[in-house]
N, C-alpha and C positions, 0 to 999 in steps of 0.2 A: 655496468657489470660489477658485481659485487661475490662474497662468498660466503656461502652461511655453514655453518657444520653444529653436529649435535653427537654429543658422545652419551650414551647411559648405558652405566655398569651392572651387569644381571649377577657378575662373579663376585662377591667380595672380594676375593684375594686378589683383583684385580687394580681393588683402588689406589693402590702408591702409587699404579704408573699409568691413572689419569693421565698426569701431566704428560708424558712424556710421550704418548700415545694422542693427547690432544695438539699436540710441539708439529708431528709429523702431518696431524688434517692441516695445519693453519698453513705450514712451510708451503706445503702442497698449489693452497689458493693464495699464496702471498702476491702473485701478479694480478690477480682479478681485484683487489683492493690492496692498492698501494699506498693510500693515501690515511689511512685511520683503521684501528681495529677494536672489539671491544671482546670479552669475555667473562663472561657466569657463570661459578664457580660454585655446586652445592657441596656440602662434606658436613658430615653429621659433628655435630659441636662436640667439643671439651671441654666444659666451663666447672668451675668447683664453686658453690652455692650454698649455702646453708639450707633443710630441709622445709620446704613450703616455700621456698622463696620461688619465683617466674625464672622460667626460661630466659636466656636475654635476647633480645631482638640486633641483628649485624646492620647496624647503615651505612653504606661503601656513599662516601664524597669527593666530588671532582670539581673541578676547577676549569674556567678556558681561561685564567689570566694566573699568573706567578704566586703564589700562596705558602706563607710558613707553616706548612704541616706540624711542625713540630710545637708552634704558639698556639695553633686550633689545638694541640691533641692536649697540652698543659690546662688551658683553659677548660676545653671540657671536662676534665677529670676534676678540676676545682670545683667547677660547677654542679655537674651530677654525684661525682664520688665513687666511679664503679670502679669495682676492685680489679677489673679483669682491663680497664685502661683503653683509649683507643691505641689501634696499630696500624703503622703505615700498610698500605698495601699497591701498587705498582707506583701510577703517578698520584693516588691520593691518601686517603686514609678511612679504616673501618671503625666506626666505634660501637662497643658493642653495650647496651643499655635495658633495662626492664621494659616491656614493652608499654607498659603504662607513662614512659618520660620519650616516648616515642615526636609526640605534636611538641613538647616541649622542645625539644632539641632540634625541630626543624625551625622552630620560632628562632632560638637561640643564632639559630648558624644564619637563619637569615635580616636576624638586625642587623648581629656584628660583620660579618663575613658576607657580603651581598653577590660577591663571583662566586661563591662556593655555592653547588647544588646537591642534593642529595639522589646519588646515581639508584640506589637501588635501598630495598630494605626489605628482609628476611630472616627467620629461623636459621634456615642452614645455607644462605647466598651472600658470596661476596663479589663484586664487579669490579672490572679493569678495564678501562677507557684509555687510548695514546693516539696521539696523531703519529704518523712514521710508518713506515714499512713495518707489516705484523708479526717478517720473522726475529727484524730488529728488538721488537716489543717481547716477545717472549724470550728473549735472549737477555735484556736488558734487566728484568724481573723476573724470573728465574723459575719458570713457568713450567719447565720440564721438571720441577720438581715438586709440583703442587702433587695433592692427593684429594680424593673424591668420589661419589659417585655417579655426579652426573654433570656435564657442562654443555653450553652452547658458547657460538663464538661466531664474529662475525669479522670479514676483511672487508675493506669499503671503497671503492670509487664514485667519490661523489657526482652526481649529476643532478640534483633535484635543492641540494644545500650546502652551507660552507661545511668545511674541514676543520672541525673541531673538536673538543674532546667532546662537549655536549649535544653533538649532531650527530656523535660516534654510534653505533648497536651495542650492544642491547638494550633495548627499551625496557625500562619496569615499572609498571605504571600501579603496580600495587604488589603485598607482600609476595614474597617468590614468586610474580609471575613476571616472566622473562618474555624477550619477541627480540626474532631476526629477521632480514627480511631483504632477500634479492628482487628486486624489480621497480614498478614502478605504479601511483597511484593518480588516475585523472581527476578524481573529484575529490582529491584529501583536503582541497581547504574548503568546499561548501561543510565537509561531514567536521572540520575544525571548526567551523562556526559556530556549527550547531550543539558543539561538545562546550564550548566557551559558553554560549547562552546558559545553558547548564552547571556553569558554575566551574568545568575541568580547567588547569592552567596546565601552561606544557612548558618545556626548558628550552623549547629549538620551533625551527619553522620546517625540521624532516616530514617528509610523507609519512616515513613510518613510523614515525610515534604517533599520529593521529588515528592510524589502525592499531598500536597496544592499545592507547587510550579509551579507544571504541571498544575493544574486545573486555577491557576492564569494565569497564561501564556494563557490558552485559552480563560479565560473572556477578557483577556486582547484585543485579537487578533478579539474580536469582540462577540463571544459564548455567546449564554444568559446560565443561571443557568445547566440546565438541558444537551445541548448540549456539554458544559465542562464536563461534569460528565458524559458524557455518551464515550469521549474520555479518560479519566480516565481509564476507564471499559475498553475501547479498547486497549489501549495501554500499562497497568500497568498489569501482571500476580499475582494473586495471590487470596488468601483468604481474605476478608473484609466484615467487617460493616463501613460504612462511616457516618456521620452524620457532615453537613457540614451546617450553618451560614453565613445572610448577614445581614443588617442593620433591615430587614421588613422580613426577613422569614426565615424557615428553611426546609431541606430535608435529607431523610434517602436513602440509598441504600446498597445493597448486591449483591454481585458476583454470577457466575452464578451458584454455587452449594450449594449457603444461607449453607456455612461448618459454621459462625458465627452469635450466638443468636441476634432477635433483637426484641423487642415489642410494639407495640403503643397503648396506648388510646387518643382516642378523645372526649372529652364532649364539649357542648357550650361554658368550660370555659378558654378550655387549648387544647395543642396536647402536647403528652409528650410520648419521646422515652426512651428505655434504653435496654440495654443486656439480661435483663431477668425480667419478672411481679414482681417478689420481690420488685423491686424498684418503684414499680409503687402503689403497696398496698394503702401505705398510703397518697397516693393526695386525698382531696377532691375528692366526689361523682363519687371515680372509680367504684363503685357499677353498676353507670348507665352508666359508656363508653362504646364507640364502643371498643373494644381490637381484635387487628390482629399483624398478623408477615405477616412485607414486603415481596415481592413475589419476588425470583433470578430475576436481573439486572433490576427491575423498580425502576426508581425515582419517591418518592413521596416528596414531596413538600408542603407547608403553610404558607398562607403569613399572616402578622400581622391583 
């Protein structure tokens, strides 16, 4: 039993209280995963750049062993030189880089630093992984005050792998794309084999990275959103809520016997998913939302 939730903002004026509106889904499913939580985090950048130069690319790093964030962040900045620095951000650290020194800096982090993995990397995504109770975690990192416009979030009870920060959710198995994921997969290691053959590596032995990785592998190969996810469904056996992230949108989907809770409302000012209405209570003007449960194996979908 786990809990998935997905926030996207349709209101701009709404985005400082992200956080604080994402604080009240997580509290909500804090008992359904007690055990580790993770969080995806988009918000359109603020970087100051000389004109022609690249956007930079965010790589959020985590650890499952004790790490001097503060010696990684010296060192990378010796190394590369960007002006804008990495910054800590809950239990790790984001650095944010041209995206052409993207391969380099995973090279970098894994000669010298070999428990450090690279959680996520994106335009406008940062991630937050912690073992601990999730309402602990947002408490601890000050998560009611982020801003944004669009996050997923997951609380986790493990059954399928250890409790760690790198078994944690969110999967990101390529730039902004995000994956959460309550339930459970029967044949996720024949379809990890078969990903391995292939050349994919993965940071954990979770079920559910095997399904982002699968669904990357089909964006990859060409598949818009929906078409990935619908090979997903085809090819992966098992019990699921999925609730999957890109840079501009988000989509939920359930297996064909919806065995796993899921809920939405929509108001003009948000679409917001989660495992069960509890979590949904206290947004803004859920009074006046539409509120439905996704229908067995339809993708729905929303874009920014």
């Amino acid at each position: 039993m786990c809990g998935v939730i997905g926030l996207l903002l349709r209101d701009r004026s709404l985005e400082p209280a992200l956080g604080s509106m994402l604080v009240s889904m997580i509290e909500a499913l804090d008992e359904r995963g007690p055990d580790s939580s993770g969080i995806a985090l988009y918000a359109d950048q603020v970087y100051h750049r000389g004109p022609g130069t690249d956007r930079p690319l965010q790589i959020s790093l985590g650890s499952d062993e004790p790490v001097d964030w503060g010696q990684v962040a010296d060192a990378l900045v010796e190394r590369f030189g960007t002006g804008l620095g990495p910054l800590p951000f809950g239990a790790g650290l984001v650095v944010q880089v041209p995206p052409t020194d993207e391969e380099e800096l995973r090279q970098v982090v894994a000669a010298i630093w070999p428990p450090v993995r690279v959680l996520a990397s994106g335009l406008n995504l940062k991630v937050l992984k912690d073992t601990g109770r999730p309402t602990e975690t947002c408490a601890r990192y000050g998560v009611g005050g982020w801003a944004g416009y669009l996050a997923v979030a997951h609380t986790r009870m493990a059954t399928e792998s250890a409790v760690t920060v790198l078994h944690s959710h969110p999967f990101v198995p390529m730039r902004d794309l995000c994956v959460v994921h309550n339930g459970s997969f029967s044949n996720y290691a024949t379809i990890r084999r078969f990903l391995q053959a292939k050349g994919v590596q993965f940071d954990s032995d979770n079920d559910s990275e095997v399904a982002a990785r699968y669904l990357a592998r089909r964006l990859s190969a060409g598949d818009d959103l929906e078409e990935a996810t619908r090979w997903v469904m085809k090819e992966m056996d098992g019990f699921f809520t999925l609730v999957i992230s890109t840079a501009d949108a988000m989509s939920v989907v359930r297996d064909a016997f919806a065995c796993k809770p899921a809920v939405v409302a929509e108001t003009p000012g948000y679409v917001a998913v989660a495992s069960e209405y509890r979590a949904l209570a206290e947004l803004p003007d859920i009074g006046g939302a539409v509120v439905f449960e996704p229908q067995p194996e339809e993708v729905y979908t929303w874009s920014r």
